[in-house]
C-alpha positions as MATLAB code, in Angstrom:
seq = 'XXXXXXXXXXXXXXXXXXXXXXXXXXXXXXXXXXXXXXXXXXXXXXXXXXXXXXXXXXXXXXXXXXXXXXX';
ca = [
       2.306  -13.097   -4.118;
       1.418  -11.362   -7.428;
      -1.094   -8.311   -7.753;
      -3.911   -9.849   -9.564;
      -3.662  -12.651   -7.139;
      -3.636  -10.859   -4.048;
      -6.427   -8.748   -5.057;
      -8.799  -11.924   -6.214;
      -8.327  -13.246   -2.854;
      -9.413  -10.242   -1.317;
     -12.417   -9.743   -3.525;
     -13.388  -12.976   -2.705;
     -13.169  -11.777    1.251;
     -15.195   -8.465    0.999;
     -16.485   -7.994   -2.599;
     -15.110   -6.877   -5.451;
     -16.174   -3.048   -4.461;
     -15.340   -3.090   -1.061;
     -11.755   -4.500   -2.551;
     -11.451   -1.613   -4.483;
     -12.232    1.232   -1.784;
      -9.550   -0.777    0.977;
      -6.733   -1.034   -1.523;
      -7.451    2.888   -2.380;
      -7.390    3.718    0.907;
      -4.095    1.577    1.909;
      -2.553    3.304   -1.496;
      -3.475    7.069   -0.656;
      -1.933    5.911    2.663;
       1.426    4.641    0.907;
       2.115    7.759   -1.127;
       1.108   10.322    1.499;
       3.998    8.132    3.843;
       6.084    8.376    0.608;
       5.545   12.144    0.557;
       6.745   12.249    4.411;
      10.055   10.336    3.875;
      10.930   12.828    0.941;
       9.817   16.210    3.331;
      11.861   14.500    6.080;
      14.751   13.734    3.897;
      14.812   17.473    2.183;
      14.383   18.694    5.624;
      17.772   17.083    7.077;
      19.840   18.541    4.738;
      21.037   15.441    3.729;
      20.700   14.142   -0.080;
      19.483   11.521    0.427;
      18.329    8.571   -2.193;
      15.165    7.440   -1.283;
      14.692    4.245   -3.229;
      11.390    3.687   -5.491;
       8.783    1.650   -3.828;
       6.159    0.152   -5.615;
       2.889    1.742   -4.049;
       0.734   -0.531   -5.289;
       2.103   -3.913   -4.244;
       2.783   -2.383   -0.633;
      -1.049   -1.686   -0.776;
      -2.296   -4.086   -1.363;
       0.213   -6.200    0.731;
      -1.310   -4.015    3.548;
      -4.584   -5.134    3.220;
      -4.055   -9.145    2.422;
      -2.449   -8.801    6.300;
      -5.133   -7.633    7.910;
      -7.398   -9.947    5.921;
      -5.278  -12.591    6.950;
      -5.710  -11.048   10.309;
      -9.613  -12.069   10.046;
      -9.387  -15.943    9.579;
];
């Protein structure tokens, strides 16, 4: 599901502000779990390739679910 649509649908769930603070929350969440892989990686001593995730999709992806979870 695209961005704009996911996030319309879950405006339309818990207001357009309310919206806004969840996906915030789910994307501080993303990049501080981001931030852990890389530590763990470095700390290994492997080089390892983490691939590039797109923090905002997996956001809001987070938040549609649990949504979902609701109905």
């Amino acid at each position: 599901m695209e961005k704009n649509t996911s996030m319309k649908k879950i405006s339309d769930k818990v207001g357009r502000d309310k919206a806004i603070e969840l996906v915030l929350n789910a994307y501080n969440t993303e990049l501080v779990a981001s931030w852990l892989r890389h530590i763990e990686a470095s700390q290994s001593g492997k080089n390892v390739r983490l691939e590039r995730r797109d923090h905002l999709a997996n956001a809001i992806a987070r938040v549609t679910e649990v949504c979902d979870l609701s109905e």
